[in-house]
PAVO-108696 format. One line per 2 residues: number of its first residue (from 1); their letters; for each residue x, y, z of C-alpha. Coordinates in nm, 2 decimals. Layout:
<kelums>
NUM = a = X/Y/Z; ...
</kelums>
This chain:
<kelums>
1 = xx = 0.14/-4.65/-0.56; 0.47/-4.48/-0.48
3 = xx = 0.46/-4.23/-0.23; 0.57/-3.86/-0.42
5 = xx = 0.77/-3.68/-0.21; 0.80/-3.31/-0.24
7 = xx = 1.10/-3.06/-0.13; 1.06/-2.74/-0.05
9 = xx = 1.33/-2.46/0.04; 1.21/-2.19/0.22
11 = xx = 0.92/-2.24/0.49; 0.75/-1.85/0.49
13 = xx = 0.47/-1.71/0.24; 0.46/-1.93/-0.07
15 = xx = 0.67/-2.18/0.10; 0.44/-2.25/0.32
17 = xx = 0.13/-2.18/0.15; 0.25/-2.50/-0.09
19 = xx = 0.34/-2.72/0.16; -0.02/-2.64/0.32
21 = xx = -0.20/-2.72/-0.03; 0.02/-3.02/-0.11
23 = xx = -0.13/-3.18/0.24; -0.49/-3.09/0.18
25 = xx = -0.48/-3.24/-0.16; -0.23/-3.54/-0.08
27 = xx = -0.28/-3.74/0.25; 0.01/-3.96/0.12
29 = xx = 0.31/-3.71/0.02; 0.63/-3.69/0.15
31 = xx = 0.64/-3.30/0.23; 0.99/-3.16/0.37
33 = xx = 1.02/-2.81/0.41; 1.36/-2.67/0.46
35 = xx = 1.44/-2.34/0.66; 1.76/-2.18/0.72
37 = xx = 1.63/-1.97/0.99; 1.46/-2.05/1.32
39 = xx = 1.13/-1.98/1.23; 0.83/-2.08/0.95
41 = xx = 0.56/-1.89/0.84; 0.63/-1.52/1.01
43 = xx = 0.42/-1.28/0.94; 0.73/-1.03/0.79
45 = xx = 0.51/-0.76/0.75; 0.44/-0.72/1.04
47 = xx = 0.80/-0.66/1.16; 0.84/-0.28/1.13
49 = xx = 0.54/-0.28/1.38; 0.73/-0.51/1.64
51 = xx = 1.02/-0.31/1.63; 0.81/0.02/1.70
53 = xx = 0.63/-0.15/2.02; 0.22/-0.15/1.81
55 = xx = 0.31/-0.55/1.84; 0.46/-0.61/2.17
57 = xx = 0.44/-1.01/2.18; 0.67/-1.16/1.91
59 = xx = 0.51/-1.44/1.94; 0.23/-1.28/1.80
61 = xx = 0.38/-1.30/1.40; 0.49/-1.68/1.37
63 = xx = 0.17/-1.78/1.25; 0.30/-2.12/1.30
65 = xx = 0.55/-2.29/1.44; 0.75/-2.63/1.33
67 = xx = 0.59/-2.79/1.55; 0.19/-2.72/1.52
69 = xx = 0.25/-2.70/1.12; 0.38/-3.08/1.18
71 = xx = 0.08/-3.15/1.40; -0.18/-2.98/1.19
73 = xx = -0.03/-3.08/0.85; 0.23/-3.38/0.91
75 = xx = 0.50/-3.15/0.74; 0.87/-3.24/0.81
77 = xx = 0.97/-2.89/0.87; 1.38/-2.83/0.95
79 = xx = 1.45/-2.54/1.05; 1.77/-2.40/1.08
81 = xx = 1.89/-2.62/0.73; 2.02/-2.41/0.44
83 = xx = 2.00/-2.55/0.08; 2.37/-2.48/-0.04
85 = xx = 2.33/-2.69/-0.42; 2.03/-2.80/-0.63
87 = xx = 2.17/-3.12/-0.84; 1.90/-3.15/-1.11
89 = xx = 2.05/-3.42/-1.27; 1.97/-3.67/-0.98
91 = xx = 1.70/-3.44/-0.83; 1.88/-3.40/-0.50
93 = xx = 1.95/-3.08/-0.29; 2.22/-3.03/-0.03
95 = xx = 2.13/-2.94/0.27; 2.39/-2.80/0.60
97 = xx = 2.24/-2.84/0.91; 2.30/-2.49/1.10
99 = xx = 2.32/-2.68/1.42; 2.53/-2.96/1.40
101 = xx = 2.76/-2.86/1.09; 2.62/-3.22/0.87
103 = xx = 2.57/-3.18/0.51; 2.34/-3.44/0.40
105 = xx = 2.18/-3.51/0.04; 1.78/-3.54/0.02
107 = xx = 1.63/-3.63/-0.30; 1.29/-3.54/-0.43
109 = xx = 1.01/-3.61/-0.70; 0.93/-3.27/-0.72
111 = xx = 1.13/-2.93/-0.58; 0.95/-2.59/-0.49
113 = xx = 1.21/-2.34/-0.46; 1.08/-2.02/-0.21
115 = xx = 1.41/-1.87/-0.08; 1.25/-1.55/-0.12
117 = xx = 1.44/-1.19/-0.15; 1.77/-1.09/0.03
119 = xx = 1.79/-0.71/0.18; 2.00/-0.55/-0.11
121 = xx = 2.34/-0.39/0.02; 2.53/-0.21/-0.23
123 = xx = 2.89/-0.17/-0.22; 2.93/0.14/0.02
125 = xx = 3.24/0.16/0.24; 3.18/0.08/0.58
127 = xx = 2.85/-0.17/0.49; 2.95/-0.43/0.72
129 = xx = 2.97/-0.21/1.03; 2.75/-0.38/1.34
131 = xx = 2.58/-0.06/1.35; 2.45/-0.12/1.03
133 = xx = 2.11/-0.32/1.00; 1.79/-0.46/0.81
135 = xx = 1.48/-0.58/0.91; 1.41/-0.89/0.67
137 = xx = 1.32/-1.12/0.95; 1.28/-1.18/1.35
139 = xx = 1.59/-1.20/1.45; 1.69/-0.90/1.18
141 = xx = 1.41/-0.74/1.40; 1.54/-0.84/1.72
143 = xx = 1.87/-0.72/1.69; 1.78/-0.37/1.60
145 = xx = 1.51/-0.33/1.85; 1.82/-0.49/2.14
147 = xx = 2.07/-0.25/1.96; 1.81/0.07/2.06
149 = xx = 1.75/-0.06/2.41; 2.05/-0.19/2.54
151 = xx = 2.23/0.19/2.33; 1.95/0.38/2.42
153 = xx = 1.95/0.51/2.09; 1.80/0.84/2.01
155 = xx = 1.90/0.95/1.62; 1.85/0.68/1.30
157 = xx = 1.90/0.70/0.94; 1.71/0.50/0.73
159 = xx = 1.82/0.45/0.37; 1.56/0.38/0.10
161 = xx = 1.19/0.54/0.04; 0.94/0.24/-0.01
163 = xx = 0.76/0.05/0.18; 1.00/-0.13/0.44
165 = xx = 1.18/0.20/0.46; 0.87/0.42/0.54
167 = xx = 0.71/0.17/0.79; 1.05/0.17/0.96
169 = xx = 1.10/0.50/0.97; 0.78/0.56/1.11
171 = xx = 0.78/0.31/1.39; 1.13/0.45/1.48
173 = xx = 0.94/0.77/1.50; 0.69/0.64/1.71
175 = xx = 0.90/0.56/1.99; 1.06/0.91/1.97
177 = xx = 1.40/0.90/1.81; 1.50/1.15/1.56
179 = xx = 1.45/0.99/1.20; 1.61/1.08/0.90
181 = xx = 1.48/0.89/0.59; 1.77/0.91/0.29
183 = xx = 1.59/0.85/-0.08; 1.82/0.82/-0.39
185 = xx = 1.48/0.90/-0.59; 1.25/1.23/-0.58
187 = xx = 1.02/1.06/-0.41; 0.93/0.79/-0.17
189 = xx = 0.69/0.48/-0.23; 0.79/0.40/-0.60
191 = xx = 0.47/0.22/-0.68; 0.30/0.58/-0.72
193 = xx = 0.36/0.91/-0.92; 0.55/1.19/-0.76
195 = xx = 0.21/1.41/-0.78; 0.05/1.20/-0.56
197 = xx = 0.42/1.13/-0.33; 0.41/1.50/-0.21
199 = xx = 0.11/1.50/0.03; 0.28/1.19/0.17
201 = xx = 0.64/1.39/0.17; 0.44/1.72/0.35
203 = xx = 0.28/1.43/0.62; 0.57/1.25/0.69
205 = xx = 0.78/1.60/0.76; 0.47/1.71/0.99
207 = xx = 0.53/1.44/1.18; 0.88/1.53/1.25
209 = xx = 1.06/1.32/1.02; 1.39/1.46/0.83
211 = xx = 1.29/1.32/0.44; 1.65/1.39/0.22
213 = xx = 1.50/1.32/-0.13; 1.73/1.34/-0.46
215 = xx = 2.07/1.19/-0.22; 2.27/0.95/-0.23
217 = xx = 2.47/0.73/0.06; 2.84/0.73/0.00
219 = xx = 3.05/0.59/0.29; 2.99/0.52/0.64
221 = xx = 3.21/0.53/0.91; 3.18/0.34/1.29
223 = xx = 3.22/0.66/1.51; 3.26/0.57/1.95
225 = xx = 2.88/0.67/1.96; 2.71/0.53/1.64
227 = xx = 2.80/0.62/1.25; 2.93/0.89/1.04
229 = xx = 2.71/0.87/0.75; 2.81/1.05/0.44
231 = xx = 2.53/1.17/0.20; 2.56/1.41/-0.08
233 = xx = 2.89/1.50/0.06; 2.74/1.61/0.40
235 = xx = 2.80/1.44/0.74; 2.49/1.31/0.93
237 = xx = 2.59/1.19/1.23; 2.33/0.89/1.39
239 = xx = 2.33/0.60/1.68; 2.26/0.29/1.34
241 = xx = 2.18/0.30/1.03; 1.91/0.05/0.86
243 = xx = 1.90/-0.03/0.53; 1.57/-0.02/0.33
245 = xx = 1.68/0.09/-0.04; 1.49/-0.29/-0.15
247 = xx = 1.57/-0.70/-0.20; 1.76/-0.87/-0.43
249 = xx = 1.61/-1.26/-0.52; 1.81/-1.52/-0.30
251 = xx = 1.83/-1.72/-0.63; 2.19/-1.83/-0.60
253 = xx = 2.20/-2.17/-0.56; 1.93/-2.20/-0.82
255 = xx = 2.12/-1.98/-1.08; 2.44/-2.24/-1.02
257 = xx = 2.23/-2.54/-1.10; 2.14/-2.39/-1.43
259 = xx = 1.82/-2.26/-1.29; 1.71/-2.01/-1.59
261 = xx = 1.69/-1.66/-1.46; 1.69/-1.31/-1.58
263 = xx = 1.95/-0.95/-1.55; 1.81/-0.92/-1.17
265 = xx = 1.84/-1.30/-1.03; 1.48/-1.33/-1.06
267 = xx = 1.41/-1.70/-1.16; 1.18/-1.70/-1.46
269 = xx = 0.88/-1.98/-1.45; 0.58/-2.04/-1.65
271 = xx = 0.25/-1.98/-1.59; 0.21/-2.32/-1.38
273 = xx = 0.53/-2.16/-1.17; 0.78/-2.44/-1.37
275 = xx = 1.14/-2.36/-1.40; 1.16/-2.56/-1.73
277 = xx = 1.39/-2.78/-1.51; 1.25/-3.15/-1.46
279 = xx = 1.02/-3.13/-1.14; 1.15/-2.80/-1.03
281 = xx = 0.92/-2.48/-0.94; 0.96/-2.16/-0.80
283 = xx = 0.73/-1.90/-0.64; 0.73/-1.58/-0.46
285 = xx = 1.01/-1.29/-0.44; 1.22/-1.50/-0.58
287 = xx = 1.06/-1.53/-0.97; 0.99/-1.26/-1.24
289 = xx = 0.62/-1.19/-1.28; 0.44/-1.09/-1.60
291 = xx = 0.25/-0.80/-1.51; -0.12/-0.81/-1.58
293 = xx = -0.24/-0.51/-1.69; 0.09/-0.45/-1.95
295 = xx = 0.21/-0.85/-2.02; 0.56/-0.69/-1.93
297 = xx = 0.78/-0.91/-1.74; 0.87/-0.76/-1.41
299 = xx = 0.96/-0.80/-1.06; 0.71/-0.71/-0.78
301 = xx = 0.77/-0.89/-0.44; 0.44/-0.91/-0.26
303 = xx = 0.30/-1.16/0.01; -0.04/-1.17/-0.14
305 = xx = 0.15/-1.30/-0.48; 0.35/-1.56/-0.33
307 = xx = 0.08/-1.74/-0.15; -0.11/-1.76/-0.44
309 = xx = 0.19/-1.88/-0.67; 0.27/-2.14/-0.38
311 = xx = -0.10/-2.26/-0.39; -0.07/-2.32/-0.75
313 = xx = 0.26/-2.47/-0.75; 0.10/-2.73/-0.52
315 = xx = -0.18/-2.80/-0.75; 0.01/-2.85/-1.06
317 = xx = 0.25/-3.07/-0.85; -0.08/-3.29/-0.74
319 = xx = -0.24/-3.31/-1.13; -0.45/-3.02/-1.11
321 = xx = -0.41/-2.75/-1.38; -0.36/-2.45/-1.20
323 = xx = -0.24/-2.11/-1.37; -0.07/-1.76/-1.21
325 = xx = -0.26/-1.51/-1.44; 0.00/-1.21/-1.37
327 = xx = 0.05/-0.97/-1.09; -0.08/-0.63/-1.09
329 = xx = 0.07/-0.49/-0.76; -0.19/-0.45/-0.54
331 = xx = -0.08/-0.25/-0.23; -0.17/-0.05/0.05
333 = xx = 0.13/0.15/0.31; 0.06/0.28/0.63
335 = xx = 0.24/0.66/0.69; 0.13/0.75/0.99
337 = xx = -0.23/0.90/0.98; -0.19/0.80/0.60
339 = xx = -0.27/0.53/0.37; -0.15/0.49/0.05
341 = xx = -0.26/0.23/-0.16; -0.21/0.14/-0.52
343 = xx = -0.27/-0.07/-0.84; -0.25/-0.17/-1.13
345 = xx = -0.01/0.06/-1.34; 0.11/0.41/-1.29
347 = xx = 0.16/0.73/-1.53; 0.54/0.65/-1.54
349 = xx = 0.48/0.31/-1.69; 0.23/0.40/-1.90
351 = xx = 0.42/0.67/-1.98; 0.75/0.47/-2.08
353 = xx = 0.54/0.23/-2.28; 0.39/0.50/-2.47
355 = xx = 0.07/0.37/-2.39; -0.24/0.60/-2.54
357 = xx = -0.34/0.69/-2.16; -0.51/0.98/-2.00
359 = xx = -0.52/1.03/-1.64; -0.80/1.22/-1.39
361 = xx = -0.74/1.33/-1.05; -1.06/1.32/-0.81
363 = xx = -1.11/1.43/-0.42; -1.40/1.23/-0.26
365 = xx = -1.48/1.21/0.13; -1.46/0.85/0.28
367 = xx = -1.83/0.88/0.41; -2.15/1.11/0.39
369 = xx = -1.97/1.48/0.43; -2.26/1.52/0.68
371 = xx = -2.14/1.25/0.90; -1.90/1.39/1.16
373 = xx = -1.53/1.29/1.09; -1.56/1.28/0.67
375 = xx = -1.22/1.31/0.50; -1.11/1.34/0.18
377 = xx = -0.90/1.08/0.00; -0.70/1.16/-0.31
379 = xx = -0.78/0.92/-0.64; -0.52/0.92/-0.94
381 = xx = -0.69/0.71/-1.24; -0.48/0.62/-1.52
383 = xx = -0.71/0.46/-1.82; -0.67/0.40/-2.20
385 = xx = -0.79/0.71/-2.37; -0.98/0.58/-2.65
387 = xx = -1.18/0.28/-2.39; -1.21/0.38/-2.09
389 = xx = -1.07/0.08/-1.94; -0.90/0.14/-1.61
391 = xx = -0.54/0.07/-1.64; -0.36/0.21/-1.26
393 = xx = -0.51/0.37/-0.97; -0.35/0.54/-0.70
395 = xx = -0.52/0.69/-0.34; -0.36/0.86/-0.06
397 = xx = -0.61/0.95/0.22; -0.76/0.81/0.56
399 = xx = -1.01/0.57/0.68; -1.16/0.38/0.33
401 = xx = -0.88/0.40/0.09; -0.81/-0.01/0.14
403 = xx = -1.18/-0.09/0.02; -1.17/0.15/-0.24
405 = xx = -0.83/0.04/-0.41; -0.98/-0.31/-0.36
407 = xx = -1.24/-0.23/-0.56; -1.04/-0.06/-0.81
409 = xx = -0.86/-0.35/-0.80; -1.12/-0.60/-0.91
411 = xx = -1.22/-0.34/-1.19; -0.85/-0.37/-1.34
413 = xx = -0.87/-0.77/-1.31; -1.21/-0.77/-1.44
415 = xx = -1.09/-0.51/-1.79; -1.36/-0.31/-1.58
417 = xx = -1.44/0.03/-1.77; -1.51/0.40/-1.65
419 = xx = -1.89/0.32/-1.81; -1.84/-0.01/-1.57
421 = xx = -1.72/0.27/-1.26; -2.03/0.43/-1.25
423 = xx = -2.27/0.12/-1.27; -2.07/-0.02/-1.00
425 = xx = -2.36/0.00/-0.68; -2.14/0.01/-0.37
427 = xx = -2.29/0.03/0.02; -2.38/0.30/0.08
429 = xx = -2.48/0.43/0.49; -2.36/0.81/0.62
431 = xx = -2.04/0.62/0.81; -1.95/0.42/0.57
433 = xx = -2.00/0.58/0.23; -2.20/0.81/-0.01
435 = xx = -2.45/0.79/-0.25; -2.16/0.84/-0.52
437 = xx = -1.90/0.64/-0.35; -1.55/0.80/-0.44
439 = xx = -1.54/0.48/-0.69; -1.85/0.65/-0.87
441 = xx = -1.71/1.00/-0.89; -1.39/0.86/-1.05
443 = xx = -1.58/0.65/-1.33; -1.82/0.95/-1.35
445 = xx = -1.56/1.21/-1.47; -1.43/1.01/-1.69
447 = xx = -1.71/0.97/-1.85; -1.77/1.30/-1.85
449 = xx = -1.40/1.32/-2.01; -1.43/1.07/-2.30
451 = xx = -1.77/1.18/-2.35; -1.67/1.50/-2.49
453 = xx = -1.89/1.69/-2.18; -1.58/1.87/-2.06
455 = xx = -1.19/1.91/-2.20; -0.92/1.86/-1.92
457 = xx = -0.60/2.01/-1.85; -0.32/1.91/-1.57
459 = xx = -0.13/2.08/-1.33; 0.24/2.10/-1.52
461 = xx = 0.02/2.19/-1.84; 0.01/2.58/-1.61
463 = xx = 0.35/2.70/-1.72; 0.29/2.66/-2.06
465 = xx = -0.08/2.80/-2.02; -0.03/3.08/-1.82
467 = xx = 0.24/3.23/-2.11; 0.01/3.21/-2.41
469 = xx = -0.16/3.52/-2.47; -0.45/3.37/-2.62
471 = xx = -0.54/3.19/-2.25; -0.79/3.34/-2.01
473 = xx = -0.75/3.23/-1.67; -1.07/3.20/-1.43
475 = xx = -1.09/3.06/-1.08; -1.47/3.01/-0.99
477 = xx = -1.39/2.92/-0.61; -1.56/3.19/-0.37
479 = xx = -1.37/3.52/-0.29; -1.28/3.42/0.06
481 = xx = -1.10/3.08/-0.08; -0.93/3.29/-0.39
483 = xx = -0.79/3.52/-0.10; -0.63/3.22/0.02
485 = xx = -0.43/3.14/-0.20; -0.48/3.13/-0.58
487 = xx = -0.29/2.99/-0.94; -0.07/3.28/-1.05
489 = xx = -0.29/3.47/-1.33; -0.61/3.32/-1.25
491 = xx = -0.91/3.58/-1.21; -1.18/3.50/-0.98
493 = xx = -1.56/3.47/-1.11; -1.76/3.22/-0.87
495 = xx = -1.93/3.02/-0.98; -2.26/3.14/-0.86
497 = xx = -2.23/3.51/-1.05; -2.07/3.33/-1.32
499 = xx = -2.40/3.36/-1.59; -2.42/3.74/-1.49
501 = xx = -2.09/3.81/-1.59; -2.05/3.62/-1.86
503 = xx = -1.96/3.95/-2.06; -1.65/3.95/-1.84
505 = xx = -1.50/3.63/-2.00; -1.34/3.69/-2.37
507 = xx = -1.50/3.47/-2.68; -1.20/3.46/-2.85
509 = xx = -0.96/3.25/-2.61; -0.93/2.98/-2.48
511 = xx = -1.04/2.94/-2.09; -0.93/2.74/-1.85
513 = xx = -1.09/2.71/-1.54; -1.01/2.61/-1.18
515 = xx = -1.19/2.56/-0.84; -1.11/2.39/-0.55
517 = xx = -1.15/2.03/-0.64; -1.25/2.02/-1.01
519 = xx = -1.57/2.00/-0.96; -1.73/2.35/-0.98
521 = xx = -1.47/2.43/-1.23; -1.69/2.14/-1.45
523 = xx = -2.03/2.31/-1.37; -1.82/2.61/-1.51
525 = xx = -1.69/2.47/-1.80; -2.07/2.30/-1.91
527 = xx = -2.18/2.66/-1.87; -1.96/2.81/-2.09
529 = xx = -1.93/2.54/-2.34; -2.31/2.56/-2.39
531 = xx = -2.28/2.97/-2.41; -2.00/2.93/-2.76
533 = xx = -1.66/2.93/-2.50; -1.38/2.68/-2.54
535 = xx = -1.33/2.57/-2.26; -1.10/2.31/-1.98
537 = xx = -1.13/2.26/-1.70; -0.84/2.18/-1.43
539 = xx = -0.82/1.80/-1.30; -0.76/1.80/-0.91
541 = xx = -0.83/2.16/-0.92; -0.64/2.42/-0.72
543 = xx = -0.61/2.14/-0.46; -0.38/1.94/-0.64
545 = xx = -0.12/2.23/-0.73; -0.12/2.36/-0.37
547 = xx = 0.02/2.03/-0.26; 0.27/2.00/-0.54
549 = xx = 0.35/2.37/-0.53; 0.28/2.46/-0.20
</kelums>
């Protein structure tokens, strides 16, 4: 039987993960994985946290090396070896040899292509100044954490609000430089709404941390001390400058062999992760993914994706029908005492679909309120109005947002409905959890929502609200909280005195109600309904519009 042998370019995330599952299932295989860099299988993610000193060994995020992958898996790993050309036709790939300067031609049966995503630089003047960096890899890593030491840099701009961008920022933060985050958008972390964005925004400026949102870099200019940066027509004046604003697919060489691709670069495969090219596949940040929850084709680089897509690459490759269902971006961000996590889609896309959507806002603690150190975590559920079936969830808070967004997670992979929410029984212990787990309380109102139990308005529904005579506006929060801080318009009833003073509150408009978190402003609305009022009642309460409005 003739031994298959199997190419791959690119030796991190689904590179890897292939040429790991082509061993376990194959014994016999010719596997060569081809690098251009000096190291396989890092753990990328993990770079913003090297450069800020939380990882001090960097030895710590190669997960292997090319020489215990080669000892644990018999891979022929070169490292240092850039695939310049793909020749279908012959089913070879030229490869030059970073160290000695060869070009040499190495065929295959079968090609998995895993170059991965490039740092995207757009065409500003002065992009190519040494001052200017990204951290893609180690030694992108290395050289801006040697650039701060050897500069003693104090002041850094960071270009670009998602995740690389915030995690940079931060970890520059961390070892006390001056940060200033630039964001073309109104908001950081795409992958949420900007009503959940701003109690990241208020966090990250608490912690010190100049955020310009809405502006744009124009030129940059090598000064004797660091760069001129011009943004919205303003100087900022900084030691470097790293570029975060996202990654392009490194699909060249695969686009000049014929490689079918779409607008972006981003090599577009079937379901088995096949080009439609004779023997060729492609996985990871290089391909365009169909999303799962829409079926719109897309592109979402994540790690978590690209191991899987290389796993099944492998298996299709060894005669086992393997199939990449869609990806439904599934993510969690670190912002300092934050996490933000997310998945599925969000209001935006549903939004620009014209999806028939409906969205509820609920604050639940992480744990039993009556065990010491109970926080609050925010929880954005987008869902099909007429089903129930969750469609995107979003969750900014502390401790317990990952399990929670993992769990929301599985609902959207599972067509999981609110009705499903609420049946859902989740651990439950005073440190860990509640009775209603925050997962409960989303499903629960809405239920409550779909159910016809209580009507809902939103936050930028107010303005509109507050100038229609035929409104009544009641907050039911206490008189000490109303003091506080209250919605324009609103009068205060609490709750408790609300069924004395029902004569208070007019029959012939509408109410709208708001407390603190939405909840008492339901108890509120079910006792009015059930006295002849038409009633809604605030999602997120007066919580939610304090942190958009302040």
């Amino acid at each position: 039987m003739k031994q298959k042998k199997v190419v791959i370019i690119g030796g991190v995330a689904g590179g890897a993960s292939a040429a790991a599952r082509l061993r376990r299932l194959d014994e016999n295989a010719h596997i060569v994985v081809v690098e251009r860099g000096p190291y396989i299988s890092f753990a990328n993610c993990g770079l913003p946290y090297y450069l800020g000193g939380t990882i001090q060994d960097r030895a710590a995020l190669t997960l292997q090396t090319p020489e215990s992958f080669k000892a644990r898996f018999n891979v022929d790993v070169r490292v240092f070896s850039e695939a310049v050309s793909i020749q279908p036709d012959n089913k070879t790939i030229t490869i030059h040899n970073h160290n000695t300067g060869e070009e040499y031609e190495e065929s295959y049966d079968s090609l998995i292509l895993s170059m991965g995503a490039d740092a995207a630089m757009p065409p500003i003047p002065g992009i190519d100044s040494k001052k200017v960096f990204t951290v893609r890899n180690i030694p992108d890593t290395v050289a801006v954490k040697t650039y701060i030491e050897e500069h003693q840099a104090k002041k850094a701009v960071v270009a670009g609000g998602g995740f690389i961008g915030l995690e940079v920022a931060e970890n520059l933060r961390d070892l006390g430089m001056d940060v200033t985050l630039v964001e073309m958008a109104n908001q950081v972390i795409p992958s949420i709404d900007a009503d959940m964005a701003v109690q990241v925004h208020g966090h990250m400026r608490q912690k010190g941390l100049h955020l310009l949102l809405g502006s744009a870099l124009q030129k940059i200019e090598d000064t004797e001390t660091g760069v001129s940066l011009t943004v919205n027509g303003e100087t900022i004046d900084a030691d470097l400058l790293v570029m975060a604003i996202g990654v392009r697919p490194a699909s060249e060489i695969a686009v000049k062999a014929g490689l079918p691709a779409n607008a972006k670069g981003a090599l577009i495969v079937n379901s088995a992760m096949e080009t439609g090219v004779d023997g060729i596949y492609a996985v990871g940040d290089l391909i365009e993914i169909t999303h799962f929850v829409t079926g719109e084709k897309g592109y979402i680089p994540l790690a978590g994706p690209a191991n899987k897509q290389g796993r099944i690459a492998a298996d299709n490759i060894c005669g086992i029908p393997s199939r990449y269902t869609g990806t439904q971006g599934s993510s969690i961000l670190k912002v300092f005492d934050l996490a933000v996590a997310s998945t599925g889609i969000t209001e935006k896309t549903a939004k620009a679909l014209h999806l028939n959507y409906e969205k509820s806002f609920t604050f639940s603690a992480n744990h039993a309120t009556y065990y010491p150190g109970a926080t609050n975590m925010s929880i954005k559920t987008i869902f099909e109005k007429d089903t129930g079936k969750i469609l995107g969830v979003q969750i900014v808070g502390n401790d317990g947002v990952d399990k929670r967004c993992d769990v929301f997670a599985t609902a959207i992979r599972a067509g999981m409905t609110a009705k499903d929410l609420t049946e859902l029984e989740l651990c439950y212990a005073p440190p860990f959890g509640s009775a209603k787990d925050p997962v409960n309380m989303a499903g629960y109102v809405i239920e409550n929502m779909m159910s016809g139990l209580v009507k809902t308005f939103h936050w930028h529904d107010i303005e509109k609200i507050s100038k229609d005579p035929n409104a009544f506006l009641l907050d039911t929060r206490n008189p000490m909280e109303y003091l506080a801080g209250t919605i324009p318009g609103f009068v205060n009833i609490p709750l408790d005195s609300l069924r004395d003073r029902l004569d208070e509150i007019p029959k012939d408009k509408t109410i709208y109600v708001t407390c603190q978190i939405g909840l008492r402003g339901y108890i509120a609305a079910r006792i009015l309904m059930q006295n002849g009022y038409d009633v809604y009642n605030l999602s997120g309460g007066y919580r939610l519009y304090q942190t958009i409005f302040g």
